[in-house]
C-alpha positions as CSV (number, residue, x, y, z in Angstrom):
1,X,41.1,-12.1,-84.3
2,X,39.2,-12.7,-87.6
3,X,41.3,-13.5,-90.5
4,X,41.5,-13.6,-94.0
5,X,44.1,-15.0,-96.0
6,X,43.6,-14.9,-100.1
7,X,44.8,-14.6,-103.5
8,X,43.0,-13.9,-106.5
9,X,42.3,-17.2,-107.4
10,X,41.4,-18.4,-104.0
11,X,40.7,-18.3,-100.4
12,X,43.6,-19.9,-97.9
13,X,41.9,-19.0,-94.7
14,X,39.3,-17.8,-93.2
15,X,38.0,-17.8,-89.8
16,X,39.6,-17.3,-86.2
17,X,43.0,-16.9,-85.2
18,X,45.1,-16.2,-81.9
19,X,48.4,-14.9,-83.9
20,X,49.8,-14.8,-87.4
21,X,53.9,-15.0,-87.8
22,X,55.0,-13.5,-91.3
23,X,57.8,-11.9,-93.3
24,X,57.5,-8.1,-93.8
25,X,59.9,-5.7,-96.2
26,X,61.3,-4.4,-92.4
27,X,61.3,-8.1,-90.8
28,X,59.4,-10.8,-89.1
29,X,56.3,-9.6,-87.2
30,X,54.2,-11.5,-85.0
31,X,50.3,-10.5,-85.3
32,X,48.3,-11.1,-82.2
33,X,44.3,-10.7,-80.8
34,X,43.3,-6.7,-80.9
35,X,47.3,-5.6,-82.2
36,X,47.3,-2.1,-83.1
37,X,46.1,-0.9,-86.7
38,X,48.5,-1.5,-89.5
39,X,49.6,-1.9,-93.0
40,X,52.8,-3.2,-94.5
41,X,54.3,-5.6,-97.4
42,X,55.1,-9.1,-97.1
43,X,58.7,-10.7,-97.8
44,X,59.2,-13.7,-99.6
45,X,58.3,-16.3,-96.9
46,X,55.7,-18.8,-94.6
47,X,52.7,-17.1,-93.0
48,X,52.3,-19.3,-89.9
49,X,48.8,-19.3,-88.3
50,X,47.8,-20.6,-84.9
51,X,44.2,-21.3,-84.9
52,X,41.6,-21.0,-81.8
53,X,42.0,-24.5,-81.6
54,X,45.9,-24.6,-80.9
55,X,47.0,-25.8,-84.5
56,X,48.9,-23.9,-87.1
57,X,48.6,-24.1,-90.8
58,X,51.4,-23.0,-92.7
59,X,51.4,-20.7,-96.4
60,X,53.8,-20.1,-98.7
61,X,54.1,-16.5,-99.5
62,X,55.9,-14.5,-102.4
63,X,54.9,-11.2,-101.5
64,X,52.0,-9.4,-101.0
65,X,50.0,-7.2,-98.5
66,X,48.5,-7.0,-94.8
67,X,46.1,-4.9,-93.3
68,X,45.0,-4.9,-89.5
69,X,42.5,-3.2,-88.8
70,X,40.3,-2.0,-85.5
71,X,38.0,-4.4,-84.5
72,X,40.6,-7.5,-84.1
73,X,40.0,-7.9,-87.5
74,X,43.2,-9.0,-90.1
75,X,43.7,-9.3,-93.9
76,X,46.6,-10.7,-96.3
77,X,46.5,-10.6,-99.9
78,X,49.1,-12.9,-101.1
79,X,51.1,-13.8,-104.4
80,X,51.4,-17.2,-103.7
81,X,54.8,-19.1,-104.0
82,X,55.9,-20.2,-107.2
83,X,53.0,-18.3,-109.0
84,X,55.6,-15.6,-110.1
């Protein structure tokens, strides 16, 4: 999937990834290639993205949004830990 992981100071990630792992207000979700339109709030937590490559990168979340969208496309707007 393309995705986009930002604040609104700055860009964490962009680019391709095979699943995104992240606390929501209802619980952990795992996010996966061409997963079914949605839209919910983040938890205080750690986004985990695994790249195409195989690696994950790691973000430290204190709140925010996520949007997945048709066309195996994915977006978080994030408050970024400690920035509260």
């Amino acid at each position: 999937m393309h995705l986009n992981v930002y604040s609104l100071q700055k860009v964490f990630f962009r680019g391709e990834a095979v699943a995104v792992n992240c606390r929501t207000t209802s619980g952990e979700i795992t996010i996966l290639d061409h997963h079914r339109p949605l839209i919910s709030v983040l938890a205080k937590g750690t986004l985990k993205i695994t790249k195409a490559g195989g690696e994950d990168a790691y973000i430290p979340v204190h709140s925010g949004f996520l949007e997945v969208r048709s066309g195996n496309e994915a977006k978080f707007l994030v408050e970024e830990e400690g920035a509260s």
